[in-house]
MIDOFI-984286 format. One line per 5 residues: their letters; for each residue y, x, z of C-alpha. Coordinates in pm, 1 decimal, m for minus. Example, Ala and Ser with C-alpha at 12.3 -4.5 7.8 and 13.67 -1.06 7.14 Angstrom:
BEGIN
as) m450.0:1230.0:780.0 ~ m106.0:1367.0:714.0
//
This chain:
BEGIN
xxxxx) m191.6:4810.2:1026.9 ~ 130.2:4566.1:1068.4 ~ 147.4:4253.7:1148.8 ~ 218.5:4092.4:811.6 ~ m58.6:4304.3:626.4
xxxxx) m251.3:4126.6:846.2 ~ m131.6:3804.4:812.2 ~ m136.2:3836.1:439.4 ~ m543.9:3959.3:446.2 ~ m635.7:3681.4:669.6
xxxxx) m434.7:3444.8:402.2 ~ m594.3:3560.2:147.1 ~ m962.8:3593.9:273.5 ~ m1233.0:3410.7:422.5 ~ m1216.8:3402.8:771.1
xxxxx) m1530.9:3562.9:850.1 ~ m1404.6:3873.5:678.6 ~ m1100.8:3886.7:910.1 ~ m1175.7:3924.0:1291.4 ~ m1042.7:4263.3:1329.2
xxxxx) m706.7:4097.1:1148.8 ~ m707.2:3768.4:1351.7 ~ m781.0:4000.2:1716.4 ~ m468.5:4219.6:1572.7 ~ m259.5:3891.5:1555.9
xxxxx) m319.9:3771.5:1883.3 ~ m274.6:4081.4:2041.6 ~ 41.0:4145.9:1913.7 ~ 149.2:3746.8:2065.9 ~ m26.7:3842.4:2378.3
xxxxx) 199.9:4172.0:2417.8 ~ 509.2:4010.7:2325.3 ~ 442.6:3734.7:2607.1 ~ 379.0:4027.2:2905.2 ~ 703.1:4214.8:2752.1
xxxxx) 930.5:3871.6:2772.0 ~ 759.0:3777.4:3126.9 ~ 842.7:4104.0:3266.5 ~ 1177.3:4119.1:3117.3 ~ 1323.6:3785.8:2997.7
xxxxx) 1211.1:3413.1:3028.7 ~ 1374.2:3149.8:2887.6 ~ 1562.4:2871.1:3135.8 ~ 1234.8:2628.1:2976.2 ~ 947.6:2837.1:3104.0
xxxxx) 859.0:2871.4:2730.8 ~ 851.5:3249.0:2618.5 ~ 1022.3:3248.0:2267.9 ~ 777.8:3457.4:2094.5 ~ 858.8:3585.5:1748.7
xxxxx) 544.1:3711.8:1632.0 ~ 399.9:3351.4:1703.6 ~ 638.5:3174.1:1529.0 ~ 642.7:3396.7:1242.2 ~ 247.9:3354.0:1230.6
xxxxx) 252.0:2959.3:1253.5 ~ 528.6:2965.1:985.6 ~ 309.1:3155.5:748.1 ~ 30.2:2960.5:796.7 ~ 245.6:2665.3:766.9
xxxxx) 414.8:2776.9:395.6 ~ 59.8:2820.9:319.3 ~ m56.3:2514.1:384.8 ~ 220.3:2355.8:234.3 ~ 211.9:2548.3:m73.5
xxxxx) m105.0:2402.7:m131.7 ~ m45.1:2010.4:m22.7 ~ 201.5:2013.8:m242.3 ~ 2.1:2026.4:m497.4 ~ m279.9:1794.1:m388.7
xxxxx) m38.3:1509.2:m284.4 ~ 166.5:1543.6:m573.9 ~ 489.1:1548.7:m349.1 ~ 672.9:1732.2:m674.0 ~ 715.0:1521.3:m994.6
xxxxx) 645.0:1823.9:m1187.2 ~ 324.6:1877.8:m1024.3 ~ 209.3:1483.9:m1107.0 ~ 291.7:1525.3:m1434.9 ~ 94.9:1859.4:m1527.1
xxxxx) m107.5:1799.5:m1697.1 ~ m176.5:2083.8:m1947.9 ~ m255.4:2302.4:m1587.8 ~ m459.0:2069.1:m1369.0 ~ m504.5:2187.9:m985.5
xxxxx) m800.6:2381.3:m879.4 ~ m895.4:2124.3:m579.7 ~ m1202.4:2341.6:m486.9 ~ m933.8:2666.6:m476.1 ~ m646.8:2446.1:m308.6
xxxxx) m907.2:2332.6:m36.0 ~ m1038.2:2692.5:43.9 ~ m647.5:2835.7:120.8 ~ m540.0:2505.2:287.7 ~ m880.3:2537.5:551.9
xxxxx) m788.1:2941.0:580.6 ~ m425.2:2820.2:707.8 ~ m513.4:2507.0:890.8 ~ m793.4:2740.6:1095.5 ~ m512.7:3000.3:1171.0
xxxxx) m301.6:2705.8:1286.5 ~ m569.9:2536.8:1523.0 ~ m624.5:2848.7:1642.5 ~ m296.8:2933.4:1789.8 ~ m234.0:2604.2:1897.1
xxxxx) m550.5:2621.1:2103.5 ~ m451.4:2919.9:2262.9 ~ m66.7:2949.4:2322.4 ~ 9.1:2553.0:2388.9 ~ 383.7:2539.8:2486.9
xxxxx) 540.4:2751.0:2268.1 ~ 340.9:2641.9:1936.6 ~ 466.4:2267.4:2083.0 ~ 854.9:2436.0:2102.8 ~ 821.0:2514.8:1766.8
xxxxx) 620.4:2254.0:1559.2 ~ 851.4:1950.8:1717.5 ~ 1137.1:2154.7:1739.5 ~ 1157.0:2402.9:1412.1 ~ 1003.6:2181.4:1199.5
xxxxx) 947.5:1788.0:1322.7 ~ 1279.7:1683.5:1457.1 ~ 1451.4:1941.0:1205.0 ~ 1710.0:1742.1:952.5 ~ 1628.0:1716.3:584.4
xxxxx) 1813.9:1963.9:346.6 ~ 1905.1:1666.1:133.4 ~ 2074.0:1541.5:440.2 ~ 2343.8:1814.5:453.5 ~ 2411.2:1903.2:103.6
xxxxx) 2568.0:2247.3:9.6 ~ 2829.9:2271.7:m222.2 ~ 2840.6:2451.2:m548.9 ~ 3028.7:2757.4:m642.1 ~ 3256.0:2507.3:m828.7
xxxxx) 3369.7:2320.6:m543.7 ~ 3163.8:2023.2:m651.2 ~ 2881.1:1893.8:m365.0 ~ 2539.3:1840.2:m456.0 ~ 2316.8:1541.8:m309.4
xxxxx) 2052.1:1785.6:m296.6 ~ 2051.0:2159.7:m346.2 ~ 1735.2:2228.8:m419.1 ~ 1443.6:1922.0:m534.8 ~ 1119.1:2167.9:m422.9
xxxxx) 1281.1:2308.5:m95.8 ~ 1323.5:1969.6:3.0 ~ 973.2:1884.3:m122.2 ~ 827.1:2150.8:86.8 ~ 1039.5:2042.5:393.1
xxxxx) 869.0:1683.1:363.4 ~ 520.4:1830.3:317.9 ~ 592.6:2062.6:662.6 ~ 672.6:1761.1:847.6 ~ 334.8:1618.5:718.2
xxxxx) 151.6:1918.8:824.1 ~ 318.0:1904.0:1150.8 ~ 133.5:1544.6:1173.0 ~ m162.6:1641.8:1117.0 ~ m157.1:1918.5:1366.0
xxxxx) m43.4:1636.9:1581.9 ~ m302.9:1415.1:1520.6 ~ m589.3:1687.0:1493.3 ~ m475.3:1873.2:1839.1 ~ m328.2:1574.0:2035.4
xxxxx) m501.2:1626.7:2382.8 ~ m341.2:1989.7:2378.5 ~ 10.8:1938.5:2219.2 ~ 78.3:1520.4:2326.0 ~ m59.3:1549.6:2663.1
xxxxx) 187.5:1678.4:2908.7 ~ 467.2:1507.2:2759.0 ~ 707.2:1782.2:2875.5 ~ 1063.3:1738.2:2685.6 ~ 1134.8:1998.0:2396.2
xxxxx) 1470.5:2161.8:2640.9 ~ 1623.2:2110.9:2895.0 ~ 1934.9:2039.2:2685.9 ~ 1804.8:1658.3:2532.1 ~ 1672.8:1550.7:2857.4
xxxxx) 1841.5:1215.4:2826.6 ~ 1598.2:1172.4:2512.3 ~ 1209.9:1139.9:2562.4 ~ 960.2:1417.1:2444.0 ~ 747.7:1140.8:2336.6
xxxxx) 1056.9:945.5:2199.5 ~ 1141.5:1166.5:1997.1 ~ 818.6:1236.5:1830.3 ~ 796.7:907.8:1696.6 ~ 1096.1:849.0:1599.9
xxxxx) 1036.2:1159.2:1362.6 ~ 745.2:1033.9:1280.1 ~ 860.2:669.6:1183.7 ~ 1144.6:825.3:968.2 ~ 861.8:1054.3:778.2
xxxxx) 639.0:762.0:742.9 ~ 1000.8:551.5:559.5 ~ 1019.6:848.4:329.9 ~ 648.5:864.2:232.8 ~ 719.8:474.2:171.2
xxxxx) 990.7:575.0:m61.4 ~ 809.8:870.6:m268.1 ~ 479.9:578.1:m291.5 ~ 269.9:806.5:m45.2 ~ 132.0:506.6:131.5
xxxxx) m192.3:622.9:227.2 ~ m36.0:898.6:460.6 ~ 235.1:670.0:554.9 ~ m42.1:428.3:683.1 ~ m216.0:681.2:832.8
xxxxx) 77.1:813.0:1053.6 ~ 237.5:457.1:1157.4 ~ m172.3:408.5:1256.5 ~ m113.5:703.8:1450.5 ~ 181.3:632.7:1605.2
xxxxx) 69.8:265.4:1718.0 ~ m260.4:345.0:1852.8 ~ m195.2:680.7:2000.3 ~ 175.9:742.1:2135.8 ~ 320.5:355.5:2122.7
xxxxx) 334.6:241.7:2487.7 ~ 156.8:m122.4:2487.6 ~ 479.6:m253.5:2676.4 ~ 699.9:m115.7:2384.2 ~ 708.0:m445.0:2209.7
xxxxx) 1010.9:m459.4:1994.7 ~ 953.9:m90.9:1821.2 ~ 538.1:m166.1:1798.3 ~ 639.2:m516.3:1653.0 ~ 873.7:m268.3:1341.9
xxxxx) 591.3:m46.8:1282.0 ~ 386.5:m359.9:1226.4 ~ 656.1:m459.7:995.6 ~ 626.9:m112.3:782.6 ~ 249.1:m49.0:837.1
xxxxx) 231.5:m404.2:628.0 ~ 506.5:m323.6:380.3 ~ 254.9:m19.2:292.2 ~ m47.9:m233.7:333.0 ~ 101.3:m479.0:26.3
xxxxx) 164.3:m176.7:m173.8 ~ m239.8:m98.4:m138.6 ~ m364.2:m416.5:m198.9 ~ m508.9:m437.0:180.8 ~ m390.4:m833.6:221.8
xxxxx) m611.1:m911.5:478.4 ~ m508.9:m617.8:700.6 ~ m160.7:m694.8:588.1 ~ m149.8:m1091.5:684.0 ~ m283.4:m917.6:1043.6
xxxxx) m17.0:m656.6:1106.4 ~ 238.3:m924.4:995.2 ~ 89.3:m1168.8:1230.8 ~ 65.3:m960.3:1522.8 ~ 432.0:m836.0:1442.5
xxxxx) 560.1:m1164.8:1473.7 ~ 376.2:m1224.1:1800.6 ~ 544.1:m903.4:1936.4 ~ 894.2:m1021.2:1841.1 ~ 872.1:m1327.7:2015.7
xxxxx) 730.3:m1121.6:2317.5 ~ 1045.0:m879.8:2268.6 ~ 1273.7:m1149.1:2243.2 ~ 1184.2:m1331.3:2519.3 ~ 1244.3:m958.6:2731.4
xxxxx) 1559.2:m905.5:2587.1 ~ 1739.1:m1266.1:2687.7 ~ 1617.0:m1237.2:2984.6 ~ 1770.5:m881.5:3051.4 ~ 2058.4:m997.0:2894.4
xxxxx) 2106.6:m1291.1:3153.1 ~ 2056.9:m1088.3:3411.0 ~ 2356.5:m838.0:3324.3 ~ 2552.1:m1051.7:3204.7 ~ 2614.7:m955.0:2821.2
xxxxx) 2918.4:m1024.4:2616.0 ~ 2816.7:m1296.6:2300.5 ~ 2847.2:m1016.7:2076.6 ~ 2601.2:m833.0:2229.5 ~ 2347.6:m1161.2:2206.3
xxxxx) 2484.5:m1225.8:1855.3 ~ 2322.9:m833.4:1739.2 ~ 2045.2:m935.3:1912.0 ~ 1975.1:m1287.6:1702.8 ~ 2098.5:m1090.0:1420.8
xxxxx) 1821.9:m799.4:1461.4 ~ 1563.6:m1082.3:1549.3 ~ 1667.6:m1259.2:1225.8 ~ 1598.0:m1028.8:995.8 ~ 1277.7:m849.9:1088.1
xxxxx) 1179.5:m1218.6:1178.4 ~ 1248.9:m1250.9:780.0 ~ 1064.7:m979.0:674.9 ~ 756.0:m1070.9:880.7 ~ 696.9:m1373.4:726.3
xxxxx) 822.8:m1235.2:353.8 ~ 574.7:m1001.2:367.7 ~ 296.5:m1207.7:494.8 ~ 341.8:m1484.4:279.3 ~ 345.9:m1213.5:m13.0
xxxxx) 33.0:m1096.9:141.6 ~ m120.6:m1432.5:140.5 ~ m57.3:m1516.6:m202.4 ~ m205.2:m1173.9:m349.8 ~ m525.1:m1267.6:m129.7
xxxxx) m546.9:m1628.9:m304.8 ~ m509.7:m1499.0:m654.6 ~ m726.1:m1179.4:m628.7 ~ m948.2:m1222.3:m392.5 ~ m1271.3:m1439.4:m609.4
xxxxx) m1480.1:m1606.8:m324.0 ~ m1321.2:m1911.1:m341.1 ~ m1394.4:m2269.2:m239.5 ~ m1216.2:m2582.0:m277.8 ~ m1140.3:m2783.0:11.9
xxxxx) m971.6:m3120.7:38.8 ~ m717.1:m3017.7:m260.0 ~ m670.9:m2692.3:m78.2 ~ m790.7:m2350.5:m192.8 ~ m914.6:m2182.4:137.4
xxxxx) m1060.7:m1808.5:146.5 ~ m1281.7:m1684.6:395.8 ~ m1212.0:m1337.6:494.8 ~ m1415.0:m1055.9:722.2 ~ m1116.6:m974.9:914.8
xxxxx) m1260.6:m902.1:1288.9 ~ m948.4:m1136.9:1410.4 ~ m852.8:m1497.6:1487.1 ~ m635.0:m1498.8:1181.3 ~ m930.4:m1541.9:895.3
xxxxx) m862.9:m1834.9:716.0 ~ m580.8:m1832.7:408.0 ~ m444.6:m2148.2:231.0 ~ m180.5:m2120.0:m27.2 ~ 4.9:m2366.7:241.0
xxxxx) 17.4:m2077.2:452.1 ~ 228.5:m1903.3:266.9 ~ 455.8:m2179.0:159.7 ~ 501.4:m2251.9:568.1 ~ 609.8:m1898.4:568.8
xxxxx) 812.2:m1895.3:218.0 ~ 1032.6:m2186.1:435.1 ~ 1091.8:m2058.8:754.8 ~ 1229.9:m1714.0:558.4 ~ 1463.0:m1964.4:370.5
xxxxx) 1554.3:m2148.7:632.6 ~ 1656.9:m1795.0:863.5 ~ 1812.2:m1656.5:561.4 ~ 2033.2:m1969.4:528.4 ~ 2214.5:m1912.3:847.1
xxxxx) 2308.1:m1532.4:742.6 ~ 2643.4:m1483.7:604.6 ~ 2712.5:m1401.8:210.8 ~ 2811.0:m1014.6:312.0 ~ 2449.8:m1002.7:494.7
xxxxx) 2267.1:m1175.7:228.0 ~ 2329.8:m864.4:m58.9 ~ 2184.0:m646.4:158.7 ~ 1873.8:m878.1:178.0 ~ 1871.9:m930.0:m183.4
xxxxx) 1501.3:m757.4:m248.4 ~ 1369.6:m1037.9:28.5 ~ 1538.6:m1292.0:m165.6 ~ 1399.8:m1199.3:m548.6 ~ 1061.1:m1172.2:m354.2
xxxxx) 1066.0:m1541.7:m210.2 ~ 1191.4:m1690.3:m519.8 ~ 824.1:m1509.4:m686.3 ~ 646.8:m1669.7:m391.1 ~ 762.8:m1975.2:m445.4
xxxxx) 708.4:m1946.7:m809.0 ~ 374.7:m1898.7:m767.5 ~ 304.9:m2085.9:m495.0 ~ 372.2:m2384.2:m698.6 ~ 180.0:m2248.2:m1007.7
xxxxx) m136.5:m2231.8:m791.7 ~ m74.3:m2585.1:m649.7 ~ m36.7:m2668.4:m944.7 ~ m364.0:m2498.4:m1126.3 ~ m586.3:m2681.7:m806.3
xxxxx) m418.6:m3015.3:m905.5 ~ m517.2:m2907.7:m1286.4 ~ m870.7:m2784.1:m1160.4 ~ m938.6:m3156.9:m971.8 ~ m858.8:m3354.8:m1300.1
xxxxx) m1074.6:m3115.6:m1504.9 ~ m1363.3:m3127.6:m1279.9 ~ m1371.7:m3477.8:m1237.6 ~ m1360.3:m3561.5:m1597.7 ~ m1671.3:m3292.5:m1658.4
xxxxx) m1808.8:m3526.5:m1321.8 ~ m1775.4:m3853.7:m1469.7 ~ m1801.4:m3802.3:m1871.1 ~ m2014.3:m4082.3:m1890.5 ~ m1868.4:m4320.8:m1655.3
xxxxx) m1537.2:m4415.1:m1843.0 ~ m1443.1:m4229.5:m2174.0 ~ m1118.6:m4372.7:m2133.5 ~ m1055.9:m4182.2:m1772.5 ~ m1181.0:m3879.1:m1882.5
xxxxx) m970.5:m3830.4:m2216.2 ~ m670.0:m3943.7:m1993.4 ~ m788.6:m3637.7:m1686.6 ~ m851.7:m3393.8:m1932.4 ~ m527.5:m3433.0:m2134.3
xxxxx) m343.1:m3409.0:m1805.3 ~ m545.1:m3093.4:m1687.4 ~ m403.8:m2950.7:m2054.1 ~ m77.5:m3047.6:m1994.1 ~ m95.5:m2909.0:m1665.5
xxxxx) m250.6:m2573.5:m1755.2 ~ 45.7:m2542.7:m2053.7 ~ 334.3:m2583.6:m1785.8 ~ 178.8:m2320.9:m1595.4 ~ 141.6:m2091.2:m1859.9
xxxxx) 496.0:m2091.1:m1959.1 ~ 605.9:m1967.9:m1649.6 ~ 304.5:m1745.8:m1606.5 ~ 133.5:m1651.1:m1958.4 ~ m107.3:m1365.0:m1825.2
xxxxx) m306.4:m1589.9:m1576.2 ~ m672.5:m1539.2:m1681.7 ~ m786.2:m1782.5:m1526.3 ~ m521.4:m2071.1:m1634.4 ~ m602.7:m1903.7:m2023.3
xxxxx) m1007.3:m1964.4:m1926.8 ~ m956.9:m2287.2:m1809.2 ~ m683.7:m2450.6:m2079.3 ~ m924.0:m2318.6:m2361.9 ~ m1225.9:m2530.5:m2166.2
xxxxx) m973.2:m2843.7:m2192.0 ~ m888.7:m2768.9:m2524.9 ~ m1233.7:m2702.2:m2678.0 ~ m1288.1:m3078.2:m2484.1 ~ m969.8:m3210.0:m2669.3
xxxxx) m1033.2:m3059.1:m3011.7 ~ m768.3:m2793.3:m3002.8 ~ m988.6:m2571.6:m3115.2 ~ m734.9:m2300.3:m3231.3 ~ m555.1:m2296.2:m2925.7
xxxxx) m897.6:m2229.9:m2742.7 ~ m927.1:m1959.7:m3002.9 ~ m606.9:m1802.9:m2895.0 ~ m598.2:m1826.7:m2537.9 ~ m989.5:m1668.3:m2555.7
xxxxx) m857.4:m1385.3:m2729.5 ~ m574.5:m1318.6:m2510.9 ~ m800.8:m1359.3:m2226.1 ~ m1062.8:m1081.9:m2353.1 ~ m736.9:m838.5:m2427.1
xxxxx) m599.8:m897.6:m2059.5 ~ m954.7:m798.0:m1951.9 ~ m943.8:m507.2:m2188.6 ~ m1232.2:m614.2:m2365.8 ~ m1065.1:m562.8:m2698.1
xxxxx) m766.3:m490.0:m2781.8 ~ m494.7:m632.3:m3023.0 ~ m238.6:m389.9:m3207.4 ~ m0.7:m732.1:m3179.0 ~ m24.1:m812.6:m2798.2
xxxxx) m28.3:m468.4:m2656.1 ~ m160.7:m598.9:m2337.4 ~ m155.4:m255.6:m2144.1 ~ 212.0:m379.2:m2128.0 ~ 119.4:m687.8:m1938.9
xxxxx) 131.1:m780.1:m1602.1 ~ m214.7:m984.2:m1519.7 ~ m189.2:m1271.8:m1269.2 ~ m469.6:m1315.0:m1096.1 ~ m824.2:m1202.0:m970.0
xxxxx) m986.1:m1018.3:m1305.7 ~ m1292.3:m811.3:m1181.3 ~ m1274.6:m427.4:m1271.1 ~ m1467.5:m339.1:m1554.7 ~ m1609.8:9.8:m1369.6
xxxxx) m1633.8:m154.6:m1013.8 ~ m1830.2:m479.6:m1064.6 ~ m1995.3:m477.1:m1403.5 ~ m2202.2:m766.1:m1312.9 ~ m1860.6:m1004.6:m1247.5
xxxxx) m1712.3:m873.7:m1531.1 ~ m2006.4:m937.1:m1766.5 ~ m2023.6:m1278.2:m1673.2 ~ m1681.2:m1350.3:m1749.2 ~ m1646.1:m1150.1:m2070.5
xxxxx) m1990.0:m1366.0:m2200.7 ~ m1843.5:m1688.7:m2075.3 ~ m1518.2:m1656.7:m2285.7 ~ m1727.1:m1558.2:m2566.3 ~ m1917.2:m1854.6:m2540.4
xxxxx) m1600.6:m2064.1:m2519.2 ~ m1445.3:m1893.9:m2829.3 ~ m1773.8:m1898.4:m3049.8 ~ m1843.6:m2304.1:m2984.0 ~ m1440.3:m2292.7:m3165.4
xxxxx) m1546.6:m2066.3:m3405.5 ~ m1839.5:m2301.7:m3519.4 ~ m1626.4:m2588.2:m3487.7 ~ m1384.0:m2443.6:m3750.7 ~ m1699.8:m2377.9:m3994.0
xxxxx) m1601.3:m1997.1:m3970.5 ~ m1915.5:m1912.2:m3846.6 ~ m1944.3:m1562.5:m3939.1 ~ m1702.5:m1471.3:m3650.9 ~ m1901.6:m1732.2:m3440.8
xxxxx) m2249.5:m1514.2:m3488.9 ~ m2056.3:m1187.0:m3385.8 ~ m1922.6:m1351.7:m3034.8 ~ m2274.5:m1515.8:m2948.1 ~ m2417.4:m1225.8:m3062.8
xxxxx) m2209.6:m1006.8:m2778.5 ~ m2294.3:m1228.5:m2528.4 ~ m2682.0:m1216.6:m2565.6 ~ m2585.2:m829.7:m2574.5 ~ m2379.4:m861.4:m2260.0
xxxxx) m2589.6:m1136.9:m2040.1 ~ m2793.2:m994.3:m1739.1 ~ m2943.2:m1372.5:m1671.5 ~ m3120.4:m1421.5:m1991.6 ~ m2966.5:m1752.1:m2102.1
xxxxx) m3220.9:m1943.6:m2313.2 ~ m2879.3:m2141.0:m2435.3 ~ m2705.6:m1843.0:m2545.0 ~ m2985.2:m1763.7:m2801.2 ~ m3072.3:m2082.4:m2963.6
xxxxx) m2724.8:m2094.7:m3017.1 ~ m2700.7:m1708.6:m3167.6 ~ m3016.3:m1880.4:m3394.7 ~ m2837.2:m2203.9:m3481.6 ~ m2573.5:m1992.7:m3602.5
xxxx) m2717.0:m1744.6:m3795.5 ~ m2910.4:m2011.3:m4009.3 ~ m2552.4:m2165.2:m4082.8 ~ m2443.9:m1809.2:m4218.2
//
């Protein structure tokens, strides 16, 4: 039998049906090595073995052939779907190849290294170099799926990596003799970091997450602190994109902590060589903007926590959220991420104009902090007035009108700039049902219930909306969601009754008996009050 039919059976078979094909495989390695150590070695020490490579790249296109399809790397693939993936299939080939791969990475250590980092890791992108056409014209990339499958090598490389990294990370030999200037270990994650940046781009973040992790905790050097404080940086730029604030407010701290640390090294060497200006100017320059970013992304971070995030409490004016983060950082305050909105402003101010349009994305994200910084500064100030007048209705009628009037006003303002805040909706229709704007409560109800996708309106559409705001998941926390769907009910059927139309009225009380879990005694004299009206 020859070595590809039996590298094709054992790709195409369980293993257990395949020792006599595996044994034939690693024979064939084993003879090649005694050949090339008798004959000719290579000025590395590492035996360039063809059968092994060919073997791990089989394996390899296997593997890959398959990941495309579960990561949806290809656009065509994450759009199919008239012929959806057999997982359960996909699964069984990718464990066939990933076993053949462990296997010879186990055994033949060196040379699997020489060719995962070298063939494959540190290997340029097609799209890098592209080819021209026949007619002369170049093409950005030749060919969308070779490229895919490139990308999803290099993430099979990683997981090797990360699987096998006491055998292939730890005698941190350099690939030749040839790049000796450049660190084995350098180079790794530099590969690595530029893999993770593309994943970023394509929206992989979960794997991009996964190998900046990687590269922090297992081949960062603790003393590295400028590079560890940029992985920070785009660990937390994928964090935001998952909706992991907490984490993300962490990274971003920690980053900033390491910056200062770096910076601090860096003068210092640069005082004792002597530097030219321009060399310290790069070097405010590079602190500047990753400075920028930092506190960007953790102020972005911090306002995402405040508006999703529903355990709440009120505290002298100021919304603070408690978090289970296991580090000092665990208290949040809008102010937080105003302090860091400023001192973002205040580092981009002393950029020039030509530096600026390159950090135009940072800019159109601070001017949406800021925007909604001062919308929830301004919904607490609305919340205070509102809660007092509830506090003191029967103090001073006066007071209360005037509080509750102002809380309405407030809650309108906000709404302009922000129409698909639940919350702001909730609340304004409480001030207006309290006022006597008892259409207006009707309206904002409704729109309230279709942001929550409780019903929907052929009008609004409001799949098309963007909802500000924590809104609890209708799968995920039934109970939440329950409770607010029945309290804007509530809301909207006291308007209904108000307006005499008290058909509709009996329909929304009726939902919420249907929908309440705590067995309001309220909610059902007030289905029965209503029902005797009809």
């Amino acid at each position: 039998m020859s070595v590809g039919n039996a590298l094709r059976i054992i790709l195409s078979k369980n293993k257990k049906y395949c020792v006599k094909e595996i044994k034939l495989l690693l024979r064939h390695i084993h003879e090649e090595n005694e050949q090339k150590e008798q004959n000719l070695k290579s000025d590395d020490g590492i035996i360039k073995n063809q059968t092994l490579n060919m073997v791990l790249q089989a394996a390899i296109e296997q593997w890959s052939c398959q990941f495309l399809k579960t990561l949806n790397i290809e656009s065509t693939n994450s759009h199919n779907t008239n012929n959806p993936v057999d997982d359960s299939k996909n699964m069984k080939y990718i464990k066939y190849a990933k076993g053949i791969v462990y296997i010879l990475v186990k055994q033949y250590r060196k040379q699997c290294k020489q060719y995962l980092i070298s063939n494959i890791l540190c290997k340029e992108t097609l799209s890098s170099h592209p080819q021209p056409r026949k007619d002369g014209n170049a093409t950005k990339v030749s060919n969308t799926s070779e490229v895919s499958a490139f990308l999803s090598h290099k993430i099979i490389v990683f997981y090797v990596l990360k699987q096998q990294q006491k055998i292939i990370l730890g005698d941190g030999e350099s690939i030749d003799n040839n790049s000796s200037s450049h660190n084995y270990m350098e180079k790794i994650i530099v590969e690595l970091k530029r893999l993770s940046e593309t994943l970023f781009r394509k929206k992989h973040y979960a794997v991009a997450i996964d190998i900046l992790t990687f590269i922090i905790s297992k081949l960062l050097s603790s003393q590295d602190a400028e590079q560890c404080a940029l992985l920070l940086s785009n660990r937390a730029a994928c964090l935001l994109q998952v909706k992991q604030f907490r984490y993300c407010i962490d990274d971003c701290t920690n980053g900033l902590l390491k910056l200062d640390i770096s910076l601090t090294e860096n003068k210092q060497q640069l005082e004792e060589v002597n530097r030219t200006d321009e060399k310290k100017n790069e070097l405010s320059l590079f602190y500047k903007i990753n400075k920028i970013k930092l506190h960007v992304r953790r102020a972005s971070a911090i306002v995402d926590f405040v508006l999703n995030v529903p355990n709440s409490k009120n505290k002298n004016s100021n919304r603070t959220l408690e978090s289970n983060m296991v580090s000092k950082f665990s208290n949040y305050r809008i102010d937080d991420a105003i302090d860091d909105h400023d001192i973002a402003l205040n580092l981009l101010n002393t950029l020039n104009d030509a530096m600026l349009k390159k950090l135009l994305p940072l800019l159109l994200d601070l001017n949406k902090i800021n925007t909604i910084c001062n919308t929830v500064k301004l919904k607490i100030q609305a919340d205070d007035l509102f809660r007092n007048a509830d506090n003191n209705n029967s103090a001073n009628a006066y007071e209360t009108n005037h509080n509750v009037k102002n809380a309405y006003s407030i809650y309108s303002t906000i709404l302009k700039d922000v129409p698909t805040y639940i919350s702001v909706l909730n609340n304004r229709a409480s001030t207006s049902l309290a006022l006597g704007k008892f259409d207006e409560a009707i309206k904002d109800t409704t729109f309230a219930l279709e942001l929550l996708d409780f019903e929907q309106k052929e009008v609004s559409n409001s799949k098309k909306h963007v909802v500000i705001g924590y809104r609890p998941s209708k799968v995920n926390d039934a109970k939440v969601y329950n409770l607010w769907i029945v309290k804007i009910l509530a809301k909207r059927g006291a308007a209904y009754v108000q307006l005499n139309e008290y058909s509709k009225a009996f329909q929304d009380f009726k939902r919420c008996v249907a929908l309440d879990e705590t067995n309001d005694v309220r909610l059902k004299d007030d289905l029965k009050k209503v029902a005797l009206k009809l």
